[in-house]
C-alpha positions, 0 to 999 in steps of 0.5 A: 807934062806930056809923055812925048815931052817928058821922053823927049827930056830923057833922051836930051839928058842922056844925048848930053854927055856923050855930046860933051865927052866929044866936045871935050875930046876935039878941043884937047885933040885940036889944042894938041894937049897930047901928040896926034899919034896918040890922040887922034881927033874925033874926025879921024876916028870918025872916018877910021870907023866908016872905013872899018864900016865900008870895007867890011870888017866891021861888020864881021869883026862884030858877028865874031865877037857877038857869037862867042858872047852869046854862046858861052852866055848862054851855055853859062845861063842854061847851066849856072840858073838851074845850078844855082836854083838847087844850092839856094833850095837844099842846105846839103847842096849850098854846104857841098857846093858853094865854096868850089862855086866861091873859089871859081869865081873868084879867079880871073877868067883871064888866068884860064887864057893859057889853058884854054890854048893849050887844051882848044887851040886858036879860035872860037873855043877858047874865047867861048870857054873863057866867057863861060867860065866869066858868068858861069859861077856869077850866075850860080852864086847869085841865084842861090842868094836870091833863092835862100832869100825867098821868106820861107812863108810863101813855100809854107803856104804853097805846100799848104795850097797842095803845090807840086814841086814843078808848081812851086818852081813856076809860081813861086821860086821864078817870080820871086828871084826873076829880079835879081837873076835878070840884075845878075844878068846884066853884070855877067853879060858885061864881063863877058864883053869884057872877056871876049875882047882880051880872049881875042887879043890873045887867042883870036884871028878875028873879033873886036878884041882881034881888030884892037890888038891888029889896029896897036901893031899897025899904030893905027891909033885912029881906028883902035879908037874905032873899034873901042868906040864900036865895043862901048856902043854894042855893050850899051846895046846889049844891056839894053836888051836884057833891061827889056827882061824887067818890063815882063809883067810877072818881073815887074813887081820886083822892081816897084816893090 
């Protein structure tokens, strides 16, 4: 089969359930299985959402949302992955460190909400801090897996190729866990579009999550559904992004392995 076509019968795959999701939803709404109110067709929805998209609001509801979750992302990644490639690496620093990095991670982001008010206020601060503290210990835990998973036989052999320790970093340790950070990633990206939403429903004037919680006290019904719409969508988008990571050359191998 050519490769045109076989793309072509990927994406009628892919475009299919959306399609029936739709097909679905306008039939239950058309039947009136659930009252309007609580239930709006996807027509409503529709121009609730090119509404939204006209007068602006989307768009900068959007912008808000995307720079807290890359900025408290980022800060985690730059932060959690150096972190974690020390614990996984020094058996004194996994004894130390990996059970706060447990008992932090497996707390609710969402049980910081009251703090993150009291300690930063309304606004860009809080949601920023809560994302981080989302995919901060994620991040650490899995790369000090991926780390103390690496056979012990590649660093013997590096040592004996006379490695520095800067060159067993770059050739051997990024490689080897580049596939499971990338994987872990991709989860914390998703929990921290998670968070960013509820942070704004309760410490925003702005965002995505703001816009759901102001369409609920409006019982604007119609663009609540927008904007979850608009949230699933850039969600997809942004894991696509980072599943284009997996196409680097040097990260490939672990994916066909």
């Amino acid at each position: 089969m050519p490769e045109s076509e076989s793309k072509e019968g990927s994406w009628l795959v892919a475009a299919s359930g959306p399609v029936l999701l739709v097909v679905l939803w306008a039939i239950l709404s058309t039947l009136t299985v659930f009252p309007e109110s609580l239930f709006p067709h996807p027509l409503a929805v529709g121009r609730g959402l090119l509404a939204e998209m006209s007068n602006g609001r989307l768009a900068t509801d959007t912008v808000a949302s995307l720079f807290r979750v890359s900025t408290g992302f980022l800060l985690a990644a730059g932060l959690g992955i150096p972190l974690g490639l020390v614990i996984g690496r020094s058996a004194l620093a996994r004894t130390a460190l990996l059970p706060l990095v447990n008992f932090f991670r497996s707390l609710s982001p969402l049980a910081w909400i009251p703090f993150a008010i009291l300690w930063l206020g309304i606004g860009d601060p809080p949601a920023i801090f809560l994302i981080f503290m989302a995919a901060f210990f994620p991040l650490v835990l899995s790369t000090s897996a991926a780390v103390a998973n690496i056979p012990s036989v590649y660093f013997r052999v590096a040592s004996d190729l006379g490695m520095s320790r800067a060159e067993m970093l770059r050739d051997v340790t990024l490689p080897a866990v580049a596939p499971q950070v990338i994987t872990a990633l991709r989860v914390t990206a998703g929990l921290s579009w998670l968070v960013v939403v509820a942070a704004e429903m309760i410490a925003g004037r702005d965002g995505l999550g703001f816009a759901v919680w102001d369409a609920r006290n409006g019982l604007r019904i119609d663009l609540l559904v927008a904007t979850m719409v608009a949230i699933g969508v850039i969600g997809v988008v942004l894991d696509r992004v980072l599943v284009g990571l997996t196409r680097i050359p040097s990260v490939r191998w672990g994916y066909e392995r």
